[in-house]
Backbone of each chain as ProteinMPNN parsed JSONL, in Angstrom:
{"seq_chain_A": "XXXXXXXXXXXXXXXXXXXXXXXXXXXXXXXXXXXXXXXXXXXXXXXXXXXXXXXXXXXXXXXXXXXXXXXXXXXXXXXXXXXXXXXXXXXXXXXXXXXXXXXXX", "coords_chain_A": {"N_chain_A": [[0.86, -1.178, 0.0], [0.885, 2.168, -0.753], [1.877, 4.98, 1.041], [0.243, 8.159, 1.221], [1.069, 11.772, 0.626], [0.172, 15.199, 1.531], [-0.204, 18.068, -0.095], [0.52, 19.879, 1.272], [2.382, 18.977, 3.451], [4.289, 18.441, 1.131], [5.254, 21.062, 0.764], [5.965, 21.775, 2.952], [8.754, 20.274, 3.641], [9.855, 20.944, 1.138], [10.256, 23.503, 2.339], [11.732, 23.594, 4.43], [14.076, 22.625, 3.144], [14.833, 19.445, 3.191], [16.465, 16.02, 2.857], [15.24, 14.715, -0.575], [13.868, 12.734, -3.209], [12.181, 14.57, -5.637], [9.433, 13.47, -7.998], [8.162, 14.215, -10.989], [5.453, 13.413, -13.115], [3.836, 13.767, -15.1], [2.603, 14.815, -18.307], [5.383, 16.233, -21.362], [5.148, 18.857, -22.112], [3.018, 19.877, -19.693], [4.704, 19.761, -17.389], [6.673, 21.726, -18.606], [4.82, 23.726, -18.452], [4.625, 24.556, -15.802], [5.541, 23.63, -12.562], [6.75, 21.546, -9.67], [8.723, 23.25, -7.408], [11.968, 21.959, -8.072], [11.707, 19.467, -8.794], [12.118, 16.53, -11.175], [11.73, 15.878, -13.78], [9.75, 12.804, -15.116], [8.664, 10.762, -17.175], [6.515, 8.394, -16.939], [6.92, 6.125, -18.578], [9.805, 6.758, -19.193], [10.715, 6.122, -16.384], [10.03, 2.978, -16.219], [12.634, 2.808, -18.031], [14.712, 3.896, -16.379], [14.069, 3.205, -13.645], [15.757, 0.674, -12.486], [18.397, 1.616, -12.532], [18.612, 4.221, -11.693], [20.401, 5.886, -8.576], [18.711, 6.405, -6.283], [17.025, 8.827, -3.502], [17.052, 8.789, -0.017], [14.357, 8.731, 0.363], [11.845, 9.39, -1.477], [9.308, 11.514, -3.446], [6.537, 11.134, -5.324], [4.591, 12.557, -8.214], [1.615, 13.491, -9.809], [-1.376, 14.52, -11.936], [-3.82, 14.166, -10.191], [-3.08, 12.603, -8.409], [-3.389, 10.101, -9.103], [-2.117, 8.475, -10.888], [0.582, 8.516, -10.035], [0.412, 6.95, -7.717], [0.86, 4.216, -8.837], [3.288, 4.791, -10.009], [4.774, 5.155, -8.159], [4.678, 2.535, -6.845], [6.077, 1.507, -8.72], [8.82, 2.19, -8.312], [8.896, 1.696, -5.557], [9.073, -1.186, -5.77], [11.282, -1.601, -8.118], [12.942, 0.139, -7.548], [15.391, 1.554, -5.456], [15.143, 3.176, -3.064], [14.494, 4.029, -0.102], [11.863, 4.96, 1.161], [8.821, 5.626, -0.459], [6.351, 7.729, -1.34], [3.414, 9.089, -2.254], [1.656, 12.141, -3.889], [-0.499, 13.279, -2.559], [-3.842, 14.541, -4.24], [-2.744, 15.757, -6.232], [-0.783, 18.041, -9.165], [-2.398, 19.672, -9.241], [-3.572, 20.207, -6.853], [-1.243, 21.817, -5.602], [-1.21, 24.121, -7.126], [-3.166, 25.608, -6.51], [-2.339, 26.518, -4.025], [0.103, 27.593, -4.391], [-1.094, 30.267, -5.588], [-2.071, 31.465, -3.857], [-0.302, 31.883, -1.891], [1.436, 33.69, -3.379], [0.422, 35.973, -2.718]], "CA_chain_A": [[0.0, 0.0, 0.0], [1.657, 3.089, -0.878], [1.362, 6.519, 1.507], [0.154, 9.356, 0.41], [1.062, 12.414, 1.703], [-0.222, 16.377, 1.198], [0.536, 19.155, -1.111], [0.858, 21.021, 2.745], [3.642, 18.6, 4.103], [5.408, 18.405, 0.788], [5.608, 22.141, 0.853], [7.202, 22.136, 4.735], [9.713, 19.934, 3.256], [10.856, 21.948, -0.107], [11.017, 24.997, 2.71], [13.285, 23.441, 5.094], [15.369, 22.145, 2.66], [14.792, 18.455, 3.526], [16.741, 15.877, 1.233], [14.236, 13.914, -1.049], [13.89, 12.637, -4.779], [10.392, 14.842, -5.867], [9.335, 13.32, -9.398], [7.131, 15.072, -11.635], [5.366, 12.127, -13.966], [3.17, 14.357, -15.845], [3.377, 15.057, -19.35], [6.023, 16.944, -20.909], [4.163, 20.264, -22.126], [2.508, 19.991, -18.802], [5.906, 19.812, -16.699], [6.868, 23.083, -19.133], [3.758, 24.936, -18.371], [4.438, 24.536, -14.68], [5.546, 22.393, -11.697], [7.097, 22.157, -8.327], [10.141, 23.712, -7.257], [13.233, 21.105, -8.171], [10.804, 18.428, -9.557], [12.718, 16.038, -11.647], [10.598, 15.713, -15.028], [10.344, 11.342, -15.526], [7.213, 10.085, -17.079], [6.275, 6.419, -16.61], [7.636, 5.416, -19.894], [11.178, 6.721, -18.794], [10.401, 5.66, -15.288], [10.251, 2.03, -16.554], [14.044, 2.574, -18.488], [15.439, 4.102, -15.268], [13.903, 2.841, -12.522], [16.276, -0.058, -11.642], [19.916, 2.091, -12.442], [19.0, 5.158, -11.253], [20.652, 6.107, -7.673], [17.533, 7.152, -5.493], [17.801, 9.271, -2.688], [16.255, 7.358, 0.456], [13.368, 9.137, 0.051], [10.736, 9.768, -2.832], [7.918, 11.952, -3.876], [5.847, 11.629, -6.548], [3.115, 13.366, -8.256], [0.735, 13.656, -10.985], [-2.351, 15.316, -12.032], [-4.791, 14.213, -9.71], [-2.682, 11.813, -7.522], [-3.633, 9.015, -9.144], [-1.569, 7.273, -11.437], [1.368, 9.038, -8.844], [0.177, 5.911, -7.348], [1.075, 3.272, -9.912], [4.746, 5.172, -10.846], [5.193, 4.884, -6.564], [4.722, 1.504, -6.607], [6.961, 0.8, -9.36], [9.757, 2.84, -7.428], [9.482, 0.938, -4.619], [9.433, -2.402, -6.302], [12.581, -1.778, -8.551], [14.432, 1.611, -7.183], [16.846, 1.529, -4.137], [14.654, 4.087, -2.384], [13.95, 3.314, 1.25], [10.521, 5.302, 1.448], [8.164, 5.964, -1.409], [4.949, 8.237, -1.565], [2.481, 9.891, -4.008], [1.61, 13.42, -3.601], [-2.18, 13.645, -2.694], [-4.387, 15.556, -5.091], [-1.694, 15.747, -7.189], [-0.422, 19.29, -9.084], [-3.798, 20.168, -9.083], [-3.861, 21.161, -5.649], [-0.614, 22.495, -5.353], [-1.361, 25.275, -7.97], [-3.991, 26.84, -5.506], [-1.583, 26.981, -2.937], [1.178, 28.709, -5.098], [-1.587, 31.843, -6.0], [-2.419, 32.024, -2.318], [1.416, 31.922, -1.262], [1.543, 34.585, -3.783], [-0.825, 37.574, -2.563]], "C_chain_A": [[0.907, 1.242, 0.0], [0.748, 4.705, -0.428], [0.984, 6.996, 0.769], [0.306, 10.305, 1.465], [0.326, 13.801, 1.328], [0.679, 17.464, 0.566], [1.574, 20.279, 0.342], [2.495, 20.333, 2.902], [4.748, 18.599, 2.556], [6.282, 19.836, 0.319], [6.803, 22.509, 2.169], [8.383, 21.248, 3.754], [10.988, 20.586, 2.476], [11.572, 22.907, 1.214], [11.994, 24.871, 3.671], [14.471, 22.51, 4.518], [15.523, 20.185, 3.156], [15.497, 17.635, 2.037], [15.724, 14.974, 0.528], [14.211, 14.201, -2.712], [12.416, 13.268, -4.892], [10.306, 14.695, -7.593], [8.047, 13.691, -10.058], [6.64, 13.495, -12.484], [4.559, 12.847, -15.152], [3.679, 14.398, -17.355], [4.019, 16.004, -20.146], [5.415, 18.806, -20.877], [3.341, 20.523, -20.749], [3.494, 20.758, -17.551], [6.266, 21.328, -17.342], [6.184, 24.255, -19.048], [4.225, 25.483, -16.621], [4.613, 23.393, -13.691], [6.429, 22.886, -10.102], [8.322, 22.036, -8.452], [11.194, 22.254, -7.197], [12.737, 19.919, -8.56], [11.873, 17.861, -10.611], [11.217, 15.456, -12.64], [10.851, 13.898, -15.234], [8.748, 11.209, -15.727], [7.62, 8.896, -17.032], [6.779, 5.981, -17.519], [9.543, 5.537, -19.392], [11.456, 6.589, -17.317], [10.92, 3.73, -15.156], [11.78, 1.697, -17.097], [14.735, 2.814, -17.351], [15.659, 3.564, -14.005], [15.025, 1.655, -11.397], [18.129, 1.009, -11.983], [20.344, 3.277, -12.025], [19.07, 5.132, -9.508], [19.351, 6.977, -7.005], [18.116, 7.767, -4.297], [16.533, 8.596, -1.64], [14.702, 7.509, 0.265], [12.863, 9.913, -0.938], [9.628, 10.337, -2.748], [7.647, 12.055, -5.171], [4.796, 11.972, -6.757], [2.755, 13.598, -9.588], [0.004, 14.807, -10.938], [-3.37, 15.22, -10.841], [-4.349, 13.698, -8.117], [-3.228, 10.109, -7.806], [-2.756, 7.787, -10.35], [0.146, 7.434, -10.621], [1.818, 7.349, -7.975], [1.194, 4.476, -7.447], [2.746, 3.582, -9.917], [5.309, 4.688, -9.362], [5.581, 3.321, -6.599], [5.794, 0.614, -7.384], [8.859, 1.318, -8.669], [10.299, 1.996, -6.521], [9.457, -0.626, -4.488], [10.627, -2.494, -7.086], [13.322, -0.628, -8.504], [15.091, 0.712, -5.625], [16.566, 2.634, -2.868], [14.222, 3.278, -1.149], [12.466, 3.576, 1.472], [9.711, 6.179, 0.267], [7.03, 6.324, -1.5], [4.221, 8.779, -2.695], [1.803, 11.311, -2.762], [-0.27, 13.77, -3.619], [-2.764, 14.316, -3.791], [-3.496, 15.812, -5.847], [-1.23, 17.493, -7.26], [-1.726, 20.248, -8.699], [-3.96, 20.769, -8.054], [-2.603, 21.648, -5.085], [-0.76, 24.174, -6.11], [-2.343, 25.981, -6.731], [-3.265, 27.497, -4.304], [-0.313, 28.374, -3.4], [0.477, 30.07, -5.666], [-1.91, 32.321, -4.846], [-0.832, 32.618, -1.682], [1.798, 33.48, -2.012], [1.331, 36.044, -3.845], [0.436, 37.727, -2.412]], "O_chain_A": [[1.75, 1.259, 0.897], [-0.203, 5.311, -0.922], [1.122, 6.648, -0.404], [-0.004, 10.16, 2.648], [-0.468, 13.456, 0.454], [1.888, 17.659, 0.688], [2.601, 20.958, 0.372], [3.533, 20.919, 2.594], [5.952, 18.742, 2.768], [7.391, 19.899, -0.212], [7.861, 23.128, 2.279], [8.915, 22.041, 2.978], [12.184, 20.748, 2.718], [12.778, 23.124, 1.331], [12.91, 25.672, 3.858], [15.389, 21.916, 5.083], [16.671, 19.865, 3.465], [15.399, 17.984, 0.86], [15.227, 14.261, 1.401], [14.405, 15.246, -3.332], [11.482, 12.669, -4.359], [10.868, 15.466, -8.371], [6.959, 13.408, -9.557], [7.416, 12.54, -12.456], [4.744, 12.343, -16.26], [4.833, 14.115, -17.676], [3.441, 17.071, -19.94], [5.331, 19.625, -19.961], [2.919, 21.679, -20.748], [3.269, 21.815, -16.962], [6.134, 22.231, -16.515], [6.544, 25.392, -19.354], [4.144, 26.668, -16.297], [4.003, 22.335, -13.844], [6.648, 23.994, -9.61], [8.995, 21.262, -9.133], [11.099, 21.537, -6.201], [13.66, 19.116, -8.696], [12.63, 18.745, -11.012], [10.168, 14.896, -12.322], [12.003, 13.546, -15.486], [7.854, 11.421, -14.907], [8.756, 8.423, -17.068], [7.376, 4.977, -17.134], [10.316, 4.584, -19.296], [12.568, 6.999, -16.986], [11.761, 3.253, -14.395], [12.278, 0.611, -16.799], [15.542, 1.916, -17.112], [16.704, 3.41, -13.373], [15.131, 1.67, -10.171], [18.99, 0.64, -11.185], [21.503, 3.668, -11.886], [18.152, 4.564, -8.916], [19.146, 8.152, -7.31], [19.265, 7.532, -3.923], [15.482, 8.088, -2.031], [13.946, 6.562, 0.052], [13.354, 10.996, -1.256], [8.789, 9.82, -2.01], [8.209, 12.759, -6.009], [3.904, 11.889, -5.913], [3.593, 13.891, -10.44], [0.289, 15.825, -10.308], [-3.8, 16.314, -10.476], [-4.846, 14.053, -7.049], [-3.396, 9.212, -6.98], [-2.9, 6.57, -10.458], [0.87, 6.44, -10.664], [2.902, 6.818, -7.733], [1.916, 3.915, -6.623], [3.484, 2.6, -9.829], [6.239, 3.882, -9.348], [6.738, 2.961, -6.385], [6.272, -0.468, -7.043], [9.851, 0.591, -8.73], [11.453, 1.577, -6.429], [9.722, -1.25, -3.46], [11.235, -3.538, -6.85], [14.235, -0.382, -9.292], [15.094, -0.415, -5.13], [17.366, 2.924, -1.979], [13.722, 2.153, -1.163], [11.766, 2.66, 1.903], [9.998, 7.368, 0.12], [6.268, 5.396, -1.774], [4.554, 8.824, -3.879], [1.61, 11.397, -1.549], [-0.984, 14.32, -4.458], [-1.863, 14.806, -4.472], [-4.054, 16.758, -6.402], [-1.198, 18.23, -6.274], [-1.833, 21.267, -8.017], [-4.477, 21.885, -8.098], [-2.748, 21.987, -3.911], [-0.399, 25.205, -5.542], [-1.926, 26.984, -6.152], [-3.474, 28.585, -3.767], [-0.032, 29.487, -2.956], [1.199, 30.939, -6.156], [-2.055, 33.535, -4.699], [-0.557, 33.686, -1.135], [2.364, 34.349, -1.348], [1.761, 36.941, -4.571], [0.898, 38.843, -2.173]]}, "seq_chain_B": "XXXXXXXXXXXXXXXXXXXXXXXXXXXXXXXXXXXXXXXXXXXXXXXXXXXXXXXXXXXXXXXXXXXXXXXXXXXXXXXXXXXXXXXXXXXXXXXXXX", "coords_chain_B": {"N_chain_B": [[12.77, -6.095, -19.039], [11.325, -3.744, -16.36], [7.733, -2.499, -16.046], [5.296, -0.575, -16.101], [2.574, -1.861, -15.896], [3.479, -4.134, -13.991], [2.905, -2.98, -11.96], [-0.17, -2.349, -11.634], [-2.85, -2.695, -10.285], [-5.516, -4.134, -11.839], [-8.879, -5.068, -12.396], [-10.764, -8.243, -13.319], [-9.779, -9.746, -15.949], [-10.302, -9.98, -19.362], [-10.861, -12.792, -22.21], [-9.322, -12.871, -25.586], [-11.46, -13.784, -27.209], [-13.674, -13.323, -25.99], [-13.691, -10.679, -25.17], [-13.78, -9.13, -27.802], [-15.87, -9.921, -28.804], [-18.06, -9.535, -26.143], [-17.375, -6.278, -27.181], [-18.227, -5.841, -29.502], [-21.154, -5.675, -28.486], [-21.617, -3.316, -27.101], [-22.715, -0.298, -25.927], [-21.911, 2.425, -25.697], [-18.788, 3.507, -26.515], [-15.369, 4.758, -25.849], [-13.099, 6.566, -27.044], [-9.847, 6.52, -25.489], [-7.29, 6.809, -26.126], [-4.104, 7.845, -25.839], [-4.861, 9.628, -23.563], [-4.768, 11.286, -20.505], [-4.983, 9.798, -16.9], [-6.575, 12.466, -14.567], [-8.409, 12.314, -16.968], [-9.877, 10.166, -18.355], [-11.194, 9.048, -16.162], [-13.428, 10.717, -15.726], [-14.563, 11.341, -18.0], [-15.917, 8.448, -18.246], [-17.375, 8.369, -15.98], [-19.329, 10.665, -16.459], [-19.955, 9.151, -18.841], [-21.221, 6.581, -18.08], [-22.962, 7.711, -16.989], [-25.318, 8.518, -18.768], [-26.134, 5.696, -19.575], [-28.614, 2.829, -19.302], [-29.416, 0.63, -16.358], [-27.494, -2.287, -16.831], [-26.304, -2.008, -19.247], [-23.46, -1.19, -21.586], [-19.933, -0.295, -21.138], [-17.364, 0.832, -23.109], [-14.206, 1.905, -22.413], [-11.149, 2.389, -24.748], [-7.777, 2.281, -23.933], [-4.33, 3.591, -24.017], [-2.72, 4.599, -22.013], [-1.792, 2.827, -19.011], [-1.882, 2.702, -16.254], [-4.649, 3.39, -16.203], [-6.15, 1.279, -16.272], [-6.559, 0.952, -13.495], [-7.393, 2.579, -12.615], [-9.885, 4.302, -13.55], [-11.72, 1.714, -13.421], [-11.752, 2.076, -10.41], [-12.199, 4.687, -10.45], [-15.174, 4.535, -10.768], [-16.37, 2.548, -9.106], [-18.724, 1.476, -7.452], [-20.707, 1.88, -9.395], [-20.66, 0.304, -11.505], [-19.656, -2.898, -13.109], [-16.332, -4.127, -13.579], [-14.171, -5.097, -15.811], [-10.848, -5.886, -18.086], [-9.214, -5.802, -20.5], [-5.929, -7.04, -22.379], [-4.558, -5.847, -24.691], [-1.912, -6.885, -25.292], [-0.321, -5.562, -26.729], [0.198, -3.153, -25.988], [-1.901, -1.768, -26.069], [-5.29, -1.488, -23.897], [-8.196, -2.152, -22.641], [-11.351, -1.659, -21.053], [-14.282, -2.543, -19.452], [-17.14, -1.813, -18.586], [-19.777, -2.479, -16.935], [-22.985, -1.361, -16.483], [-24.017, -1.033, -13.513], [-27.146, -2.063, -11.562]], "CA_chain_B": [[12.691, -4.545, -18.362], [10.335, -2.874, -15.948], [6.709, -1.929, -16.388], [3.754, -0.095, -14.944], [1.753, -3.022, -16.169], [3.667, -5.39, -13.118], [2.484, -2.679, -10.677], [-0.666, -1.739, -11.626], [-4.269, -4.199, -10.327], [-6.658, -4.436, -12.803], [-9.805, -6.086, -12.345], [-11.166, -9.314, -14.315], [-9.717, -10.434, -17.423], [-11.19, -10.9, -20.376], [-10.55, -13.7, -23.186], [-9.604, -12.001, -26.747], [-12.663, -13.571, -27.867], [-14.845, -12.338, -24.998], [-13.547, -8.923, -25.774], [-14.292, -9.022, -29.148], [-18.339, -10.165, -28.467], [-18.186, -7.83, -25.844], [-17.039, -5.484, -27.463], [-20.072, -5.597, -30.236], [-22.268, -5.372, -27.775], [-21.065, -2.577, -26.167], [-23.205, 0.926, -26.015], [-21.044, 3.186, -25.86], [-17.736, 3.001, -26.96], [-14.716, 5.633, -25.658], [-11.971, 6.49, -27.108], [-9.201, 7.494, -24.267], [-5.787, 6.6, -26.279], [-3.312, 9.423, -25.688], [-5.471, 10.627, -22.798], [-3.536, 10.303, -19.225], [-5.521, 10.508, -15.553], [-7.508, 12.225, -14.787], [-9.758, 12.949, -18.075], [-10.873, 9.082, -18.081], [-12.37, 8.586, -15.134], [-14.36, 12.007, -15.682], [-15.824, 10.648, -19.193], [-16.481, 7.079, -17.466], [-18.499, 8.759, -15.072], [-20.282, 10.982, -17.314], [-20.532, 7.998, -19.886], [-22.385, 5.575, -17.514], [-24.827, 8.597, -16.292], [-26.279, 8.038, -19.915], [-26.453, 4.458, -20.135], [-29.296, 2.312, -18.132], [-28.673, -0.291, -15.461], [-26.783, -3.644, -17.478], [-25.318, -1.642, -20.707], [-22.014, -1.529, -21.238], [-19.644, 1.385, -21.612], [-15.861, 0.384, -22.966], [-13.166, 2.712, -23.153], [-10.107, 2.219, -25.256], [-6.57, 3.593, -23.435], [-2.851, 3.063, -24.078], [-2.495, 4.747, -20.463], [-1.481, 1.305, -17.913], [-2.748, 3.248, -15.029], [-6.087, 3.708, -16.207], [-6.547, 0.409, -15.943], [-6.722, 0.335, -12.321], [-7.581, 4.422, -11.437], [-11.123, 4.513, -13.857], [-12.609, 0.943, -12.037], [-11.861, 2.438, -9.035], [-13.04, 6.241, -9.657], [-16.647, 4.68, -10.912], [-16.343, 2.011, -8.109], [-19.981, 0.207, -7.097], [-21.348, 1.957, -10.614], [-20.526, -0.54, -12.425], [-18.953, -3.672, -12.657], [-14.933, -3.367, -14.479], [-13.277, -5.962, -16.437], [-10.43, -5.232, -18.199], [-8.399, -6.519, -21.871], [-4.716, -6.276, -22.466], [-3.99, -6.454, -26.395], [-0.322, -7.653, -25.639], [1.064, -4.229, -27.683], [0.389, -1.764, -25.111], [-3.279, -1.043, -25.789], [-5.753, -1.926, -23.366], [-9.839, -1.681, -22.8], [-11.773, -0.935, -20.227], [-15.138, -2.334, -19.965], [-17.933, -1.317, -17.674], [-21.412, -2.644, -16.936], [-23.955, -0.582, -15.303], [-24.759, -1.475, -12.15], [-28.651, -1.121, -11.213]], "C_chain_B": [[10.988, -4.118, -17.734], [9.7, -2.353, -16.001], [5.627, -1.885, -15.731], [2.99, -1.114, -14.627], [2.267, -4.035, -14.826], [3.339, -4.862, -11.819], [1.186, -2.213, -10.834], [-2.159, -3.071, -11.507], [-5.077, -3.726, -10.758], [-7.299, -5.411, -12.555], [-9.845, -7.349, -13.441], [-10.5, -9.493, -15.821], [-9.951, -10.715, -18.196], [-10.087, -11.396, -21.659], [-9.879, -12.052, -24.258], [-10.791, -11.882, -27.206], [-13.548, -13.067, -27.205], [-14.833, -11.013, -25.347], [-13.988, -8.64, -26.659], [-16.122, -9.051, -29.223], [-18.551, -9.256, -28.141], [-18.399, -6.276, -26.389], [-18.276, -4.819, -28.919], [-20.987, -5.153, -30.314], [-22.318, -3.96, -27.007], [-22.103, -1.359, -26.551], [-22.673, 2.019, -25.84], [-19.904, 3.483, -25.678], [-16.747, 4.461, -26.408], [-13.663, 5.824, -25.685], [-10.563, 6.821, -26.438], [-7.532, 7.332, -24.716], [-5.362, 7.846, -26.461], [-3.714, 10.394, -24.647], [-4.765, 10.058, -21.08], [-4.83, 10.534, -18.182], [-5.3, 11.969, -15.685], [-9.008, 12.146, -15.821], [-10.321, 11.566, -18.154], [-11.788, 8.822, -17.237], [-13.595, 9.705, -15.564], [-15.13, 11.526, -16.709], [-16.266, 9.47, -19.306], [-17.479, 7.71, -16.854], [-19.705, 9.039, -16.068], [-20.983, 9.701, -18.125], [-21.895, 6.792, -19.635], [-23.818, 6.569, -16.729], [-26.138, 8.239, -17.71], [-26.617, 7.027, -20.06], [-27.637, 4.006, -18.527], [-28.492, 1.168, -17.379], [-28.521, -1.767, -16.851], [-26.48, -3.351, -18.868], [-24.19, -1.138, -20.13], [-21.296, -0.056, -21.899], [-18.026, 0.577, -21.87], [-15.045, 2.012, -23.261], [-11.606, 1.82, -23.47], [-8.916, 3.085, -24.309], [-5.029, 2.97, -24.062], [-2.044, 3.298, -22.67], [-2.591, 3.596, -19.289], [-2.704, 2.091, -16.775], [-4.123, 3.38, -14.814], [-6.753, 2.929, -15.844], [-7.104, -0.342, -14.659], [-7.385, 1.933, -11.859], [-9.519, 4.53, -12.264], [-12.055, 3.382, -13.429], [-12.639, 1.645, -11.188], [-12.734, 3.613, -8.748], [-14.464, 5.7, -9.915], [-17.474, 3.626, -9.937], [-17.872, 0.937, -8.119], [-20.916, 0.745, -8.05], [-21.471, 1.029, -11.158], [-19.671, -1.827, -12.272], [-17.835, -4.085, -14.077], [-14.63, -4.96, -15.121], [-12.061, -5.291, -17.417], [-9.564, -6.559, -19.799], [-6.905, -5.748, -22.295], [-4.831, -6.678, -24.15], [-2.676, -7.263, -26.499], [0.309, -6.715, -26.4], [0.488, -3.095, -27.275], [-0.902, -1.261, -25.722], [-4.354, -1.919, -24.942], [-7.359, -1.503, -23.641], [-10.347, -2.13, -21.65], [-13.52, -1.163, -20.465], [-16.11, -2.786, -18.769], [-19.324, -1.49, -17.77], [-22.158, -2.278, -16.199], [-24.488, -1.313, -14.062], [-26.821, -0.956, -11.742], [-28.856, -0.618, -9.839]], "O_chain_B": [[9.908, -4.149, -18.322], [10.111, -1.194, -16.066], [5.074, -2.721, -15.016], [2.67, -1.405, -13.474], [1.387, -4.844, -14.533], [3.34, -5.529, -10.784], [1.071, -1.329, -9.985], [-2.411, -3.983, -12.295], [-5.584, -2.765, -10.18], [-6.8, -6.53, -12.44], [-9.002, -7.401, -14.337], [-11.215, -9.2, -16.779], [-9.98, -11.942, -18.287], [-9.046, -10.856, -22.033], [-9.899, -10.854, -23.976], [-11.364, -10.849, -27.555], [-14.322, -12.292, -27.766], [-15.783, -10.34, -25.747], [-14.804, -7.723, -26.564], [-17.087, -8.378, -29.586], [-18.974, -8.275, -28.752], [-19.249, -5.428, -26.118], [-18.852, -3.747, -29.105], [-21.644, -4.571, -31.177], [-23.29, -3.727, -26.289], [-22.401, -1.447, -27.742], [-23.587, 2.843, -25.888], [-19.697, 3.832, -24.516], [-17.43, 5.476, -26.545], [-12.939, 5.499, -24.745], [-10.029, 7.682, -27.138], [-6.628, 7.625, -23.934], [-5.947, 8.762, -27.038], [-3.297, 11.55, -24.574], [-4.432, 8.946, -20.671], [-5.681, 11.359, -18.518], [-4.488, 12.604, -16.359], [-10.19, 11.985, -15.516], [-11.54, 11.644, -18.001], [-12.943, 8.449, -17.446], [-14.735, 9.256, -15.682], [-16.312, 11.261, -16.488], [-16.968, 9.182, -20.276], [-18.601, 7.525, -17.324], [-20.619, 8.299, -16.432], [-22.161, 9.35, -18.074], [-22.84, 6.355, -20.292], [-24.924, 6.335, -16.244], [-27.313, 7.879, -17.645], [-27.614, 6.984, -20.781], [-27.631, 4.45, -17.379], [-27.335, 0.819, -17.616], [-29.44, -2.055, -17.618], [-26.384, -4.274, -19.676], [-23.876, -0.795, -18.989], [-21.717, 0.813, -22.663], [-17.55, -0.15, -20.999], [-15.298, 2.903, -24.072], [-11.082, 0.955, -22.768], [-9.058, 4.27, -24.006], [-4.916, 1.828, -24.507], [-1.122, 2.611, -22.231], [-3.647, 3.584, -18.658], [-3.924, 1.987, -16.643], [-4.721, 3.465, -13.741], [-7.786, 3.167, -15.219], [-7.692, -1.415, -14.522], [-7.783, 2.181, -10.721], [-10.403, 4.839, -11.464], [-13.169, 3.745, -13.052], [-13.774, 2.076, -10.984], [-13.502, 3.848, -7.815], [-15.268, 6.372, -9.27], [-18.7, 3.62, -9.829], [-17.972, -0.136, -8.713], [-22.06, 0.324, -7.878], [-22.639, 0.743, -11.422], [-18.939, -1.855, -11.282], [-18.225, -4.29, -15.227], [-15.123, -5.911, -14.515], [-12.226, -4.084, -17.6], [-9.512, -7.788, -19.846], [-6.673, -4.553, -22.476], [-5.18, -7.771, -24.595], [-2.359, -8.043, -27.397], [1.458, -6.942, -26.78], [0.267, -2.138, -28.018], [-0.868, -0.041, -25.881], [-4.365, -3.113, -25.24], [-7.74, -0.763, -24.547], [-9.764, -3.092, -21.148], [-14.159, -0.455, -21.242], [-15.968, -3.822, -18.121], [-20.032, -0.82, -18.522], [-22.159, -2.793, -15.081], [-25.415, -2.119, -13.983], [-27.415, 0.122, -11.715], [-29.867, 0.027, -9.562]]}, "name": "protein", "num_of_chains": 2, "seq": "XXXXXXXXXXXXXXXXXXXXXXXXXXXXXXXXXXXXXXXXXXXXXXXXXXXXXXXXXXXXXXXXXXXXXXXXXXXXXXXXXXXXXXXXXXXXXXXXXXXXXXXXXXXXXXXXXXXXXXXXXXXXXXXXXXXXXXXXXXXXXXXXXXXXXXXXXXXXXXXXXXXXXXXXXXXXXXXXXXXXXXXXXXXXXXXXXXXXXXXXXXX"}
């Protein structure tokens, strides 16, 4: 069963500088329109080529559109990465964008 | 090599040839290849508001994930089965619940 956590906590994180892999999965014109700060662009297709050679850091976030296929990319993470702890990003970007026009007044 | 498809649970199984009958029979048909989460589930939903209780709604995807995120978003609507082609297209097929 793979956590999920909130757009809130993975905000405290970015702001104290915590270390953690945060993977964008979206697609790419999406990732180019907009995403979260230091997001590492990997859709599921290059998710699948990487997943077992790339060096993870112990901990993972990922995130989609909604938080739901976030899910799916998680699970493949923590079946063939090297990551110790692997989540999906609630509500996905979707509800980080409201936060980033509020953060903004 | 490593694929969504070994992490992702999909309901019921169907034959080729079941699919194919199925698929015949089907009332309304939806095309979702090239479309990622969430815009499936949203035109699943919608799709089965039109149909009555025991017609069938399929959508087409190439998206793995869908396979397990549009059962789930239409949940005790309907009841999911699911068809792999074996070359990365799948289907998606949904019978109204009454």
């Amino acid at each position: 069963m793979i956590e999920e956590v909130s757009t809130e906590t993975v905000r405290e994180r970015l702001e104290r500088g915590d270390e953690f892999d945060l993977i964008d999965i979206r697609e790419d014109e999406d990732y180019a329109d907009g995403h979260l700060p230091e997001a590492d662009h990997v859709t599921i297709e290059e998710l699948e080529e990487t997943v077992v050679d790339r060096d993870w850091a112990d901990e993972v976030v990922v995130y989609c559109y909604r938080g739901n296929s976030s899910i799916q990319a998680a699970r493949l993470i923590t079946e063939y990465g090297d990551a110790e702890r692997v989540v999906s990003m609630a509500g996905g970007y979707q509800d980080w964008e409201p936060l980033e026009a509020v953060a903004a007044d | 090599m490593p694929s969504i498809d070994d992490v992702t649970n999909t309901p019921d199984e169907l034959t080729d040839d079941d699919a194919e009958a199925l698929l015949e029979e089907a009332d309304l048909v939806q095309d979702m290849t090239g479309e990622v989460c969430p815009y499936p589930q949203v035109e699943a939903k919608k799709g089965l508001q039109e149909l009555e209780a025991g017609e069938l709604l399929v959508q087409e995807t190439d998206h793995v994930p869908c396979t397990e995120n549009v059962p789930r978003a239409v949940g005790d609507d309907a009841e999911a089965q699911v068809w792999r082609s074996g070359d990365a297209t799948y289907r998606i097929y949904l019978r109204k619940r009454a």
